[in-house]
C-alpha positions in Angstrom: -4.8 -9.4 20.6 -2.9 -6.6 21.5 -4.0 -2.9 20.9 -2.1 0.1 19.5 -3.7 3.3 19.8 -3.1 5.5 16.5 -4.5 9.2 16.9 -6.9 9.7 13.1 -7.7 13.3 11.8 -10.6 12.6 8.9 -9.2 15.7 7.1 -12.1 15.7 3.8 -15.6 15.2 4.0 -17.6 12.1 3.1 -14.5 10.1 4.4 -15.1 6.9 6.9 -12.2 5.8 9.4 -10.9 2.2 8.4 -12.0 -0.7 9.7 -11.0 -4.3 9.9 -13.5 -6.5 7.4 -13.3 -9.5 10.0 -11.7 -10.2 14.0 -8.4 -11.5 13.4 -7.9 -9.6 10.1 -3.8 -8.5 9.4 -5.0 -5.4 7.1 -7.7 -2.8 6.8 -9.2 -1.6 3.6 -8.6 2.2 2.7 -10.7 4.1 0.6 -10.4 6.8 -2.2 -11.8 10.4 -0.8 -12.2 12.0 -4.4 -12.4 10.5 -8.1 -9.0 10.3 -9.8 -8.7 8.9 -13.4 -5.5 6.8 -13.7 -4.8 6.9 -17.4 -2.4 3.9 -19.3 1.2 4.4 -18.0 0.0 7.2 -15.5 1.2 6.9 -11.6 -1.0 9.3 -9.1 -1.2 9.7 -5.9 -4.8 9.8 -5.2 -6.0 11.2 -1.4 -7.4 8.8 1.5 -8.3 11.9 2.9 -7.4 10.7 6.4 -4.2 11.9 8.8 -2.5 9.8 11.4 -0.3 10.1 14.0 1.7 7.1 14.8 3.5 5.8 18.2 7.0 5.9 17.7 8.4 2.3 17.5 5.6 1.7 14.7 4.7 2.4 11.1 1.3 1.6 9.1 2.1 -0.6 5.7 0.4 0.4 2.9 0.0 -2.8 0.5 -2.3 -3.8 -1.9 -6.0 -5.4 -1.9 -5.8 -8.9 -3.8 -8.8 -8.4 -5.5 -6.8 -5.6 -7.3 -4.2 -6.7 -8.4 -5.5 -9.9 -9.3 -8.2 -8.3 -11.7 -6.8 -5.0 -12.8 -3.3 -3.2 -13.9 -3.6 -1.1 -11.1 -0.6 -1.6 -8.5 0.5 0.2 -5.8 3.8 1.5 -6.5 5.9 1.4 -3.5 4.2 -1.8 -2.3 4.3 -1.6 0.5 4.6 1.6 1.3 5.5 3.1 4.6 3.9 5.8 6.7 6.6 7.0 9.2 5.4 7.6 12.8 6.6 11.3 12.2 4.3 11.9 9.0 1.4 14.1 9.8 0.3 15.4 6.1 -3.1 13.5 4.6 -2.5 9.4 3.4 -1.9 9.3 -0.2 -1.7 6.0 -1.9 0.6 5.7 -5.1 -1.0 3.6 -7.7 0.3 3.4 -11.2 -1.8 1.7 -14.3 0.1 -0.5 -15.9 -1.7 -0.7 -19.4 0.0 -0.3 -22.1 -3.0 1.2 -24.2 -6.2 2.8 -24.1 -9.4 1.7 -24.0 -13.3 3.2 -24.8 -14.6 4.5 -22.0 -13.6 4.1 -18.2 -13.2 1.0 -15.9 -13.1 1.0 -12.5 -11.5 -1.1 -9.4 -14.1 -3.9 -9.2 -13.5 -4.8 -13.0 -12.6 -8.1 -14.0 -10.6 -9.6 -16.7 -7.5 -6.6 -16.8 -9.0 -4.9 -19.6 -6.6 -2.0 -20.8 -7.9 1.4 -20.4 -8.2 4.8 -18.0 -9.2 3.3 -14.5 -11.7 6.0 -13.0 -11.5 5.5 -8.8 -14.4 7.0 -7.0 -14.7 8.1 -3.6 -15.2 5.4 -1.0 -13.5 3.0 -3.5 -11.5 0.4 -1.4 -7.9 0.6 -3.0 -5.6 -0.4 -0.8 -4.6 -1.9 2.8 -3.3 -0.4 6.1 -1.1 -3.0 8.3 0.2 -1.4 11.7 4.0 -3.1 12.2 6.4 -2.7 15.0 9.4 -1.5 13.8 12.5 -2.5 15.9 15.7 -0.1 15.4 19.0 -1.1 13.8 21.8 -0.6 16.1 25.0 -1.4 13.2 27.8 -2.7 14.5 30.7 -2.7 12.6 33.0 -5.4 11.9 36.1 -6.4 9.5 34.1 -9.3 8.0 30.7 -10.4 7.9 32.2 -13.9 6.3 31.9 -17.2 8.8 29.0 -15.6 10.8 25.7 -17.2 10.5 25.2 -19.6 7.3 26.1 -18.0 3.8 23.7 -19.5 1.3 26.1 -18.7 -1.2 25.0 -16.6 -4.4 22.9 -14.0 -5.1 19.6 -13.0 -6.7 18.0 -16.0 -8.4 20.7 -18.3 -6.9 17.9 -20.5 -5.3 17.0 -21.5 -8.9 13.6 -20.6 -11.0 11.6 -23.8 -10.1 
C-alpha cells in the first residue's frame, strides 16, 4: 500500500493522532478535543484539535462514521468535507443536529434509536472520518460543443428513474 507522509501539529491537550481501526482501512476515526452541545436545529463546528499540513496534489476527506448517522440526527454538513493541502489552522468538523425538537436531558454519539434532543459530544468522542485522496488538476479546455462527445445519457437529475 502506498504511503503519503502528512506533517500533524496536536495543537490542544488530551488529543491522540488518528489512527486506522484495521490494515487495509480507507478512513480513520477523528475525535472531539472539547465537549460541544449540539442543540435541535443547531450546526457547530466543534475542534479536532489537530493541524495538518498536506502534500500538494492531495486533500484529507472529512465524511461521516456509519455508526452516526445510522443511529443519531447528527450529520456532517459538508459531507464530505475537504481540507485543502494549503489549510494550516486546527480541523474542525461541521456537524448539524437535525432534530426537530427537544428532548430531557442530553444524548450522546453512541445513542441508539435517533431520539430527538441536545447531543452533548465529549472529548475523545469519535465523530467523524479522515480519507487522504489524490486530487488530479483540471486543465479546461474549451470547446463550441460538448454535444456528440462521449455518450449523453440524456436527462437530468432523477432521469435514471426512482426504482
Amino acid at each position: 500500500m502506498k504511503e503519503i507522509e502528512v506533517l500533524i501539529n496536536v495543537c490542544r491537550e488530551g488529543v491522540s493522532v488518528p489512527v486506522y481501526a484495521r490494515e487495509g482501512d480507507a478512513g480513520m476515526d477523528v475525535s472531539a478535543a472539547c465537549e460541544v452541545l449540539i442543540r435541535p436545529g443547531e450546526t457547530v463546528a466543534v475542534p479536532t484539535g489537530l493541524k495538518v499540513a498536506i502534500p500538494e496534489g492531495y486533500e484529507i476527506q472529512v465524511r461521516p462514521r456509519s455508526g452516526i448517522s445510522l443511529n443519531t440526527p447528527l450529520r456532517i454538513s459538508n459531507s464530505p468535507g475537504t481540507i485543502d493541502s494549503g489549510f494550516r489552522d486546527e480541523i474542525k468538523i461541521i456537524i448539524t443536529n437535525t432534530c426537530r425538537t427537544g428532548g430531557e436531558g442530553y444524548h450522546g454519539v453512541a445513542s441508539k434509536g435517533n431520539v430527538e434532543g441536545t447531543y452533548r459530544i465529549l472529548p475523545g468522542d469519535r465523530i467523524a472520518q479522515f480519507v487522504l485522496k489524490e486530487v488530479p488538476v483540471i486543465k479546461w479546455k474549451e470547446v463550441c460543443s460538448v454535444e456528440g462527445i462521449g455518450n449523453d445519457r440524456k436527462g437530468g437529475f432523477g432521469s435514471t428513474g426512482i426504482d
